[in-house]
N, C-alpha and C positions, 0 to 999 in steps of 0.2 A: 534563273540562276540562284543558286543557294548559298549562301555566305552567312558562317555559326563562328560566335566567337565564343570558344572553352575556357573559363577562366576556375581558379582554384589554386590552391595551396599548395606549393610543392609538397609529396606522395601523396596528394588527393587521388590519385589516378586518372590525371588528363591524358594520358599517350596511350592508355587502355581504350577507353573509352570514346577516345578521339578517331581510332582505328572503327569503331565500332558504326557512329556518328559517320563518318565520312564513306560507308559502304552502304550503310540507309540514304545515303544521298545521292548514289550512284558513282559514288567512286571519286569523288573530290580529292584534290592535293589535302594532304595534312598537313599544315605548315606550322612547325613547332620552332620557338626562336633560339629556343635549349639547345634544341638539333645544329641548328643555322649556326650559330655561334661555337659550339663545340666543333664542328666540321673546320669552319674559318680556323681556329686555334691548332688543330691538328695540319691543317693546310698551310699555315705559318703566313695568313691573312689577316691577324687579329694584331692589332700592338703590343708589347711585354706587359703595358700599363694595365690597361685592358682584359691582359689575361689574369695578372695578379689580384686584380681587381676580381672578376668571375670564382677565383681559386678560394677569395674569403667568406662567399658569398655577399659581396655588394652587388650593385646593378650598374650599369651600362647606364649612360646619357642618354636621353630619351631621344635625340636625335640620330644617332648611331643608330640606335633598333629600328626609328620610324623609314629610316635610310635602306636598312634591310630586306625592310618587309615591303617596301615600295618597289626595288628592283627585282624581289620574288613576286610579287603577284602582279608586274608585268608580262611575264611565259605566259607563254600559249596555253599550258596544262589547268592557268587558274580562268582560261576563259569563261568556263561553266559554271565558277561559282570554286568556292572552296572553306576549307576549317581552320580558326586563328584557336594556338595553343599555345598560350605564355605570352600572348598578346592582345591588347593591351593593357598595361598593369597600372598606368598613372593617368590621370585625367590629360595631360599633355599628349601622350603615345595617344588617347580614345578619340583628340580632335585631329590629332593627325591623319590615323585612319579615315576619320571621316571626311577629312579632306580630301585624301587618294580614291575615297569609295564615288564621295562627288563627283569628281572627275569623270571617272565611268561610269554614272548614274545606276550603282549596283548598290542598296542600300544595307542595310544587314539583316539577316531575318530573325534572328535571337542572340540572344547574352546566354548563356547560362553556366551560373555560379555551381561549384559541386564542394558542395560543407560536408567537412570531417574536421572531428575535435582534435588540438593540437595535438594530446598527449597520443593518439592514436598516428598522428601524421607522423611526431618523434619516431615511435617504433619502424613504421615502415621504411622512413629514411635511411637512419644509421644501420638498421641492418640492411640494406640493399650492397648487391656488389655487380658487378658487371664482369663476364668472361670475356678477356680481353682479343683472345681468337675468334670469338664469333660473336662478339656485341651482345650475348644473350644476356638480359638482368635478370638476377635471381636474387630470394630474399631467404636469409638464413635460417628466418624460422618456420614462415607459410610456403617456400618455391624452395625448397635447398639445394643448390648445386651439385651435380655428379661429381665425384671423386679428380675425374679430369682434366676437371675444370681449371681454368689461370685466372684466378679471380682478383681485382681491382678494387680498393675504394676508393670511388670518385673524392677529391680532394671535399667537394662542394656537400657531402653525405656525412663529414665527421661531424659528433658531436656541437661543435665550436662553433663549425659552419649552417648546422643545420637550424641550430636558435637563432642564427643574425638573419637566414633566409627566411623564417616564419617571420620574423618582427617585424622587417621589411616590408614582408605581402601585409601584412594586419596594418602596417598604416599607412602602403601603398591605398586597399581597398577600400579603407574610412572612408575617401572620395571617391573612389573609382565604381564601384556598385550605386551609390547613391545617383553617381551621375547616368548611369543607363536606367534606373528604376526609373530617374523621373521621367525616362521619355518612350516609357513602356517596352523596353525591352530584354529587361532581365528575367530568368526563368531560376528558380532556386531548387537543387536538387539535393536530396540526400545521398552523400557519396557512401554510405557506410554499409556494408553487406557484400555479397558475393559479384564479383564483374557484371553476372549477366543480370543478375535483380538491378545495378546500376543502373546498365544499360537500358533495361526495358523502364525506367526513370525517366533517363533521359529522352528518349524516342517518344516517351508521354510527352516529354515537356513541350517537343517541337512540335507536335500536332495541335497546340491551343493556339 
């Protein structure tokens, strides 16, 4: 059983790569709590609090998420093993986990961080947009959307939001990365260059 936890910056490009990762593994659940959370809010399963809260970029109680992700990787789909993506982001949600993982004596087989400089994460963020017909993301300046397209910007991609989101992760991670280094299972990857140069990054990283 193979169990990978993705961790990185919002537009580091975890849902790329996480796709990528989870099909080298033979096809694991990708379990993104971005997803998870957005679905619930659309589903009108999230509280107003909560969602307003999401809309600024703050975060969620560490219990809420740890609640989450316990009742999803209960299914049957994560029997095999599966990819954490936006999870866990504070040393609280990392012992949580590990407590659920306990339980089922599935322990985790890698961390791995994917570092891009802020100024590069800005760009990708604020220009991203998403077509609201078909969930497609496209980014305005490297992916540009067809003419067609109904395009969105996520509340959580403006400007406003997208600095309180980095600031967030940088002093969520101050403890969160230190806490899986010390116990040997962080992997540090350069997220910067083209997807599949990423990717064949990452795929190294998991074979040490």
């Amino acid at each position: 059983m193979a169990i990978v936890v993705l961790v990185g910056p919002p537009g580091s490009g975890k849902g790329t790569q996480a796709k990528a990762v989870c099909e080298h593994l033979g096809g694991v659940p990708h379990l993104s709590t971005g997803d998870m959370l957005r679905a619930a809010k659309t589903a009108g399963n999230l509280e107003q609090g909560w969602v307003d809260l999401m809309a600024s970029g703050g975060l969620l109680p560490d219990e809420t998420v740890i609640g989450l992700i316990e009742q999803r990787v209960a299914n049957d789909d994560c029997a095999g093993g599966f990819l954490l993506d936006g999870f866990p982001r504070t040393v609280p949600q990392a012992e949580g986990l590990a407590r659920i993982l306990g339980e089922r004596k599935t322990p985790i087989e890698a961390v791995i961080q994917l570092d891009v400089p802020r100024e590069l994460l800005e760009e990708r963020l604020v220009n991203r947009r998403t077509d609201k017909a078909t969930g497609q993301i496209y980014h305005l300046v490297y992916n540009p959307p067809p003419a067609e397209a109904q395009l969105v910007h996520r509340d959580d991609d403006r400007p406003e939001a997208v600095g309180r989101r980095l600031e967030a992760y940088e002093t969520m991670t101050a403890a969160l990365l230190p806490f899986y280094e010390n116990i040997q299972l962080l992997r540090r990857v350069n997220g910067v260059g083209k997807p599949a140069e990423v990717t064949e990054r990452m795929l190294s990283a998991l074979s040490v």
